[in-house]
Each structure stands twice: as C-alpha cells, then as structure tokens.
C-alpha positions as CSV (number, residue, x, y, z in Angstrom):
1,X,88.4,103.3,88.4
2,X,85.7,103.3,90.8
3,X,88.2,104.8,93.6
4,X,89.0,107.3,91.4
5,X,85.7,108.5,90.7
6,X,84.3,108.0,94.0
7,X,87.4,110.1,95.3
8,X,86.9,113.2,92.8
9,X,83.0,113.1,94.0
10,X,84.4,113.4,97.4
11,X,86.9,115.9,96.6
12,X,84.0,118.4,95.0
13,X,81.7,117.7,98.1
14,X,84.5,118.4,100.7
15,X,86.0,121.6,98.3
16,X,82.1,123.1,98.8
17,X,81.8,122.5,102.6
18,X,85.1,124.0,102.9
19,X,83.6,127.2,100.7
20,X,85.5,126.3,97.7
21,X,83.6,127.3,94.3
22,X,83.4,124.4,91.1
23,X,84.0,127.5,89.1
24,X,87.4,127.9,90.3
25,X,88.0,123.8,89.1
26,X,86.6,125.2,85.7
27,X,89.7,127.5,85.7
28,X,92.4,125.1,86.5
29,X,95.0,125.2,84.0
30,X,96.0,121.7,82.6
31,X,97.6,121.2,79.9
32,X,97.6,118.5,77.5
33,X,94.6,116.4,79.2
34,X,94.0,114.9,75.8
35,X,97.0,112.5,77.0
36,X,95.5,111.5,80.0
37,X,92.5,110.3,77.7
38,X,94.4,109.0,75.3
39,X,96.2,106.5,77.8
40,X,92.8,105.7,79.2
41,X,91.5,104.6,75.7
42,X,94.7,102.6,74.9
43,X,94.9,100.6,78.4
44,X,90.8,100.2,77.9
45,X,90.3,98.8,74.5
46,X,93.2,96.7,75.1
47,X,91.2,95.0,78.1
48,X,88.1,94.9,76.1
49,X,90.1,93.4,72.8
50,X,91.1,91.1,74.9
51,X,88.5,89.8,76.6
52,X,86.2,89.5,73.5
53,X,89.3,87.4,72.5
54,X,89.6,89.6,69.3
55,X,93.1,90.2,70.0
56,X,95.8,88.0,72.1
57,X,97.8,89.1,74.9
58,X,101.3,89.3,73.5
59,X,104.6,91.5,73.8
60,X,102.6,94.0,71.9
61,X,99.6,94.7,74.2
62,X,102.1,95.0,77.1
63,X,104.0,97.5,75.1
64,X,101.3,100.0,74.6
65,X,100.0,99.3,78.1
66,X,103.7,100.6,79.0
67,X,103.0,103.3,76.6
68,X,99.9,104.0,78.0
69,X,102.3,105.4,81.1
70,X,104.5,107.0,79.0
71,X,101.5,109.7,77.6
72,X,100.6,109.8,81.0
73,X,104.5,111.0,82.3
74,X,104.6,113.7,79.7
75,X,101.5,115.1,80.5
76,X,102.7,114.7,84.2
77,X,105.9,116.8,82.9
78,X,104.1,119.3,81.5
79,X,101.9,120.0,84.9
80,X,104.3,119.3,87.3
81,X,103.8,122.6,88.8
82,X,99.9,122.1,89.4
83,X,99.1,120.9,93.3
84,X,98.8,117.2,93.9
85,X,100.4,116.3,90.7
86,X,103.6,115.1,92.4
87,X,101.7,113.3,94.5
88,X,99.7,111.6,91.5
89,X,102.8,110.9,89.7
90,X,104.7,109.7,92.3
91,X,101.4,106.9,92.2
92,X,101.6,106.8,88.2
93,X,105.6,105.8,88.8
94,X,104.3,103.2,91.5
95,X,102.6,101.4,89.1
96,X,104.1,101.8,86.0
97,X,107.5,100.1,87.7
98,X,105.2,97.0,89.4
99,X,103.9,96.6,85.6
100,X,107.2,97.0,83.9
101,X,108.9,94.6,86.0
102,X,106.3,92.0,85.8
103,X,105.8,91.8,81.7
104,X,103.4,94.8,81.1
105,X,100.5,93.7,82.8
106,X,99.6,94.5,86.7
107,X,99.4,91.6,89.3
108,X,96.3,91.4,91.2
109,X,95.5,89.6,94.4
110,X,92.5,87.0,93.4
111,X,91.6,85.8,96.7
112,X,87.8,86.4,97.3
113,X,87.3,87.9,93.8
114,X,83.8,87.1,92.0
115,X,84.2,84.5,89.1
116,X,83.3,86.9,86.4
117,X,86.3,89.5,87.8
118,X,88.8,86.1,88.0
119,X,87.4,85.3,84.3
120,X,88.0,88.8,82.9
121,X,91.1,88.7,84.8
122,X,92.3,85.7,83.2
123,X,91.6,87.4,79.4
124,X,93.2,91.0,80.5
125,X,95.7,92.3,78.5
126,X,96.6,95.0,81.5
127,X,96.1,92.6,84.6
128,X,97.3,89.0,85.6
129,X,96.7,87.6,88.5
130,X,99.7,87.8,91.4
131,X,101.4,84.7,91.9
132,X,104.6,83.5,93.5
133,X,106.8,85.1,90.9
134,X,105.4,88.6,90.8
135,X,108.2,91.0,91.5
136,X,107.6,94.1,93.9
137,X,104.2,92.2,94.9
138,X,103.3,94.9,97.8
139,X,103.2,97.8,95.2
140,X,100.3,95.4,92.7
141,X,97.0,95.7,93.2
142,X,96.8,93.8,97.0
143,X,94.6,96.1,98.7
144,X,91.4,94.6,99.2
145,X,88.6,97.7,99.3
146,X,85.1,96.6,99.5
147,X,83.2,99.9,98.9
148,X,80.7,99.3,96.3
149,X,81.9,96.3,94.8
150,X,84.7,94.1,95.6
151,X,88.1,95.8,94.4
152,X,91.8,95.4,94.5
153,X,94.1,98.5,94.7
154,X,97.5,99.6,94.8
155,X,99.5,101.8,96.7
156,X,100.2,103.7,93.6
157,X,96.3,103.8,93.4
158,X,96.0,105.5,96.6
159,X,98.4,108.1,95.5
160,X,96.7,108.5,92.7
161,X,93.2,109.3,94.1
162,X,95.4,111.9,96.8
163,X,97.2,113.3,94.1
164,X,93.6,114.4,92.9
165,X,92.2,115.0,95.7
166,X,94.7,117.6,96.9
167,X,94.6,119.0,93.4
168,X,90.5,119.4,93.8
169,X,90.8,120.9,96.7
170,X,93.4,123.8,95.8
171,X,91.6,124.3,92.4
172,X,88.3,124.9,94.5
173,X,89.3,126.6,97.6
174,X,92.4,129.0,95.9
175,X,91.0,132.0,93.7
176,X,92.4,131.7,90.4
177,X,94.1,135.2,89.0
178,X,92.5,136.0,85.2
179,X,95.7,135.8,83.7
C-alpha cells in the first residue's frame, strides 16, 4: 500500500513539473470507484479480523479475498478505456492468479522481515508466507523494496503502481473536453 501511495504522490509531483493541472485529475471520468473501495474494505477487515483472531482463516476468507478481485475486474471492465488501466489490470490479473492458485492468500518472501510483520503475517487471512510449495512463486510478493520500511512486492504490484502512474499523468497533462 505504501508503494501505491508513495507512487500517486510522485505521479501528482511529476504531472505539475511537466505543466499538468490537479484540476484536470478532478475531471477524470471513473466509473464505479465505489468498487475499488469496496474490495479494499473486504481484503482489509479480513486482515484485521484475523489478526485480532476474531475470525479464522478458512475457505471462506480466501473466498472473499478472491472476490475482493472480482469487484475490482468489473470496475476494471467498466474503465477499460481510461489510460493506464490496462496496465493496472494486467497487475490486478498478476496477482489475483498467484493468489488463486495458492489457496486465496498471497505468498510472501519472509527473509529479513521484522518479527511483528512475520507475526501479522502468520494471522493474515490475505498473505502466507512463501514456501516450497507456493505455485507461480516469482509473480508473489518477492521483491524486496526498502523505501520507508521494509516491504515485499509483486510484479503485479509494480504494474499496479504504472498502471496509475500513467493514468496520473494523462489525467493531468491532457485537457479534458466539458462533455
């Protein structure tokens, strides 16, 4: 998440040294954004349910952590046409098939991780740690990126934050007709 947001403060900061306007962002049409939160909400209070140990990880939390990605490939459908969301989907896909394939939750790499991120790792009902059995391991969260904090990313992350990033920087830097 951090990624994400440090790449969309990026985005706005290179859009306005290349001349782009946030008011042209402003105008973006997107439709049906709610999903996007909705999957957010779904994939986050399973984590937190889970950790606080008020609910167990189970068939059921990895099948609305699958339908999490399911919101988010309708709302994809429905913007397909808006710059960088290809890009962005084609990272949504990335991960949603690493998950799928390895029971609903995403591997991650735990070597060098702080002990509370390998203790909340061990509750999470979206993330398990990568092991010899993980299927498509090179598309989990592998990529070590020490930024702010120690994180682990996927490719499918990295599309995701140049999906928005390209979308940023058309919305900002392309005058948007009142229509």
């Amino acid at each position: 998440m951090l990624l994400l947001i440090g790449g969309l403060f990026l985005s706005v900061i290179i859009g306005y040294l290349r001349g782009g306007r946030l008011g042209y962002l402003a105008r973006l049409r997107i439709n049906y954004f709610p999903l996007v939160l909705l999957a957010f909400l779904i994939q986050t209070f399973l984590d937190h349910l889970t950790y606080r140990g008020l609910i167990e990880k189970s068939f059921w939390t990895a099948g609305l952590h699958l339908l999490s990605y399911v919101l988010l490939f309708v709302f994809l459908w429905f913007n397909s046409t808006v710059p960088g969301m290809k890009v962005l989907g084609a990272g949504i896909f990335l991960n949603f098939i690493v998950i799928l394939l390895n029971g609903g939750a995403m591997p991650v790499i735990t070597e060098g991780l702080p002990a509370g991120d390998l203790a909340f790792l061990a509750t999470s009902a979206i993330h398990q740690p990568l092991g010899p059995a993980t299927r498509l391991a090179f598309l989990a969260d592998v990529l070590v990126l020490d930024l702010f904090r120690p994180g682990r990313y996927s490719i499918g992350d990295l599309m995701i934050g140049i999906g928005i990033f390209l979308l940023v920087q058309k919305a900002m830097t392309v005058r948007q007709s009142n229509s």
